[in-house]
C-alpha positions in Angstrom: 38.7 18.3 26.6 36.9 19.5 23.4 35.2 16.4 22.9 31.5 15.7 22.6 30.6 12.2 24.6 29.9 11.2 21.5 33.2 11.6 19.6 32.1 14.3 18.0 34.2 18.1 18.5 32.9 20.6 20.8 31.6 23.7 18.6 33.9 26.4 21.0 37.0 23.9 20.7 36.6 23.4 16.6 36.2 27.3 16.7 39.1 28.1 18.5 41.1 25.4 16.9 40.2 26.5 13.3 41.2 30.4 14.2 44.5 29.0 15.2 44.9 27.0 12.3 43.9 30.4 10.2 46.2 32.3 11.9 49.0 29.6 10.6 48.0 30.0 7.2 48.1 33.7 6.7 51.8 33.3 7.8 52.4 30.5 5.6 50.9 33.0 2.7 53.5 35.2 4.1 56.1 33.2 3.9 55.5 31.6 0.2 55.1 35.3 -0.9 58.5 36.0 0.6 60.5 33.2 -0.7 58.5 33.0 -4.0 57.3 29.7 -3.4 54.8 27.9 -5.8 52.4 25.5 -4.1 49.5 23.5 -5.5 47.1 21.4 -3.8 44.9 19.1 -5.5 41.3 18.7 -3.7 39.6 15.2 -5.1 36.9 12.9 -3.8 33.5 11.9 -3.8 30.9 13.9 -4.3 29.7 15.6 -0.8 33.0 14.3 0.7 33.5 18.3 2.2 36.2 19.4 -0.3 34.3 22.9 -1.0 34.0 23.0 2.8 37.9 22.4 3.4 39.2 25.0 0.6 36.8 27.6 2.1 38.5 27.6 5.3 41.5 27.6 4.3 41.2 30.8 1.9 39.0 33.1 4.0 41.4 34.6 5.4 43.7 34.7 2.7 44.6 37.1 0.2 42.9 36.3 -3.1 46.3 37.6 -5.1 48.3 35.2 -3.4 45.8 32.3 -2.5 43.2 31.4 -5.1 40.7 28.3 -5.9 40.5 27.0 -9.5 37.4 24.7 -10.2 37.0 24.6 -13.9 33.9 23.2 -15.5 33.2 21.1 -18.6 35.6 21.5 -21.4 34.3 23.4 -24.2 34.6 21.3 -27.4 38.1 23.1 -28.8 39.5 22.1 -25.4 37.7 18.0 -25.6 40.4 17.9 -28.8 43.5 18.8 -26.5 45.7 17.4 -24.4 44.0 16.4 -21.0 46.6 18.4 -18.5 46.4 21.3 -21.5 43.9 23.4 -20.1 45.0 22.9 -16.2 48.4 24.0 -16.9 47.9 27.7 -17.6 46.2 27.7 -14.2 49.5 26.7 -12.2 51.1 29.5 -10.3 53.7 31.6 -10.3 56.0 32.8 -7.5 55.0 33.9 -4.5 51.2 31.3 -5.4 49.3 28.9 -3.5 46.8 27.6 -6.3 43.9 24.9 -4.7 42.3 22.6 -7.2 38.9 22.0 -6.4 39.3 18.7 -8.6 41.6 18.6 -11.5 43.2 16.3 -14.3 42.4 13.6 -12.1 38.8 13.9 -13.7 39.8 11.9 -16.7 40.3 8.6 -14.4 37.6 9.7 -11.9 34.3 10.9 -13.4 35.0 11.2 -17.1 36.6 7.1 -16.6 33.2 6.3 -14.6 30.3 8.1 -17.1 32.2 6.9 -20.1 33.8 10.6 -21.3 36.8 8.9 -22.1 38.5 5.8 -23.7 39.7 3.0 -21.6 42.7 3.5 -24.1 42.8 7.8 -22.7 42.9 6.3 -19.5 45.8 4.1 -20.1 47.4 7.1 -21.7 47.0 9.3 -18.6 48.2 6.5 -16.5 51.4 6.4 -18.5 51.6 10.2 -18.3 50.4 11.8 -15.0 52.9 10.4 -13.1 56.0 11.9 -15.5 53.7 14.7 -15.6 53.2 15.3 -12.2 57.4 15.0 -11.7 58.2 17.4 -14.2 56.2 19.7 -12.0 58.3 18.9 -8.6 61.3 19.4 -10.8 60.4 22.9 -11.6 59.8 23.8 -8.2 55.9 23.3 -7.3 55.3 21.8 -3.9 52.6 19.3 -5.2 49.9 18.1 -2.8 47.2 15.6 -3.4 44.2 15.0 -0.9 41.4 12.3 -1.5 38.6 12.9 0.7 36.9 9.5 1.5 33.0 9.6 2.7 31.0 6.6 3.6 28.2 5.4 2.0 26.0 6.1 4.4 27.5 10.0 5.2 27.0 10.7 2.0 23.6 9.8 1.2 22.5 12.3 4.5 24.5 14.9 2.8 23.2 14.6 -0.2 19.8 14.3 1.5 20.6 17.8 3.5 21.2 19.5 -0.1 17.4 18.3 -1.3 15.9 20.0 1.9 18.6 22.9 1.9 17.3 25.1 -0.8 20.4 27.2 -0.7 22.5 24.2 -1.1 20.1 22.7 -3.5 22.6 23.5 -6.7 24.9 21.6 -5.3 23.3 18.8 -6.7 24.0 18.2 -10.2 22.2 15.1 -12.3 26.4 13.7 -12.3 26.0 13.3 -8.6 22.7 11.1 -9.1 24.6 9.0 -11.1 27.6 8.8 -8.6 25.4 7.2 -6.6 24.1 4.4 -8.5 28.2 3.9 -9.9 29.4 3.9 -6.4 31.2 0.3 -6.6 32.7 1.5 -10.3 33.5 5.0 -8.5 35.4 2.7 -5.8 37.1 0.7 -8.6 38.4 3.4 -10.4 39.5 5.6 -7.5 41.6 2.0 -6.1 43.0 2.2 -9.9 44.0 5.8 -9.3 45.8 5.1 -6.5 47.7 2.4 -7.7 49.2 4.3 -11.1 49.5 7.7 -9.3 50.6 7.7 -5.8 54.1 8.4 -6.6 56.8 9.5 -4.1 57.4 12.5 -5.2 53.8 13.7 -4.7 52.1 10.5 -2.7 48.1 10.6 -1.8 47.1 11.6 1.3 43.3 10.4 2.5 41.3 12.6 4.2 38.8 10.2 6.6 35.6 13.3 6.0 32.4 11.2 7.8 32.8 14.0 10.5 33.5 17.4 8.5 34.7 19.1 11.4 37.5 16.9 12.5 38.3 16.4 8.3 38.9 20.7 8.1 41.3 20.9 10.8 43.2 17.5 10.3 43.5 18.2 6.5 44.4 22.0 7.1 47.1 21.0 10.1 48.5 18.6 7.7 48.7 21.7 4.6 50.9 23.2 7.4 52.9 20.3 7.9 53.8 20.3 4.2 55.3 23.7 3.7 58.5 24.3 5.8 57.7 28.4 6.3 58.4 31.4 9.1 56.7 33.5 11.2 56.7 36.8 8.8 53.8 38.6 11.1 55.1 42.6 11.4 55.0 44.2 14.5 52.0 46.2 15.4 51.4 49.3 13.5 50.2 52.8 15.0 48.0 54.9 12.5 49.3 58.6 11.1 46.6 60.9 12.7 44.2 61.8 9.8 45.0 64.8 7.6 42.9 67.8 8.8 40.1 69.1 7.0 41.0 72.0 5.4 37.7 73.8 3.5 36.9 70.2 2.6 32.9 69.9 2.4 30.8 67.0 1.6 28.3 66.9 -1.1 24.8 67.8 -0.5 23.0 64.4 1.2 20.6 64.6 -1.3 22.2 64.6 -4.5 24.0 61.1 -4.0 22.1 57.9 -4.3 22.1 55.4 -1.2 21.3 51.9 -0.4 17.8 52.0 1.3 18.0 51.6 5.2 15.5 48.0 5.0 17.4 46.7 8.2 
């Protein structure tokens, strides 16, 4: 029930599912409000893998003062000269925050390690670091999750096809993910590498299998659940005040205020 012959998710059962799964998270925002919690979640993979798609669930139904995505773009040339995790650290949260990293320090080993941004030497260096880095952050009291989002070959290449012929996902293509594709063994390599220095106990990888996006959104955003011990904090229903009478109150004049045009 909810399955396609094919495999594939029924569109009224990944509906409901993904309400339900919505529903969870507004009372895990709750609950990390409530007990001042501070929760990151790290969002890497290959391009067109469906890490935009994933975080985009999963915050629209949040509340952006609570729940908010940080993608930073290319270091300016002041922050080039500082220390990698310098400019990700101010982003981290404070109490009562759920911060998603729509890719983060991981770029120095990923796509700065790949296109040559960096020093085999930096990369080394980060190696060395990350993981102490990435304690030092459990120790203060951060819930640190990582997803990798792993797309095939083949998956990717129809998404990236999609964007071309999608002129409303065209941007999504950058001249970086033309070059993904031609590095995809090195891309592999270094992502294997990754693995091996970072997946710590502390805050282990978890692999997101994203060939079919549907079934990737609601397994990775059931196991977010999973990670965050939280209550039920929903109030009880509320009954409006009756509206304060009008007492002399009059509207301005229709035609002294400026309104949208009525094109629909």
């Amino acid at each position: 029930m909810g399955y396609k012959k094919n495999g594939k998710l029924e569109k009224e059962f990944y509906a409901s599912e993904l309400a339900r799964l919505q529903i969870e998270l507004v009372k895990l925002q709750e609950w990390v409000k409530h007990k001042g919690l501070k929760v990151v979640v790290l969002f890497e993979g290959r391009d067109a893998a469906g890490k935009g798609g994933v975080i985009k669930r999963i915050t629209e139904s949040l509340n952006p003062r609570v729940a908010r995505v940080v993608a930073l773009g290319k270091p300016t040339e002041r922050e080039e000269t500082q220390w990698y995790f310098q400019r990700y650290v101010p982003e981290l949260p404070a109490a009562g925050e759920i911060v998603l990293f729509d890719r983060s320090w991981y770029n120095c080993v990923g796509v700065d390690r790949v296109m040559g941004f960096v020093t085999e030497e930096q990369v080394q260096e980060f190696f060395k670091t990350c993981p102490q880095f990435e304690r030092m952050l459990v120790r203060s009291g951060i819930t640190l999750i990582k997803y990798w989002f792993s797309v095939s070959d083949e998956e990717q290449e129809k998404r990236f096809q999609a964007r071309i012929d999608n002129p409303t996902k065209r941007w999504k293509l950058s001249p970086m993910d033309m070059k993904s594709r031609e590095k995809w063994v090195e891309y592999s390599k270094a992502k294997d590498d990754m693995f091996e220095h970072t997946d710590i106990a502390k805050a282990p990888w978890w692999v997101v299998e994203a060939d079919d996006k549907k079934k990737a959104r609601l397994n990775c955003i059931s196991h977010f659940l999973s990670q965050v011990p939280y209550e039920d904090l929903t109030p009880e229903p509320i009954e409006l005040p009756p509206r304060q009478e009008c007492t002399g109150y009059e509207r301005p004049p229709h035609g002294e205020q400026n309104f949208v045009p009525h094109i629909y």
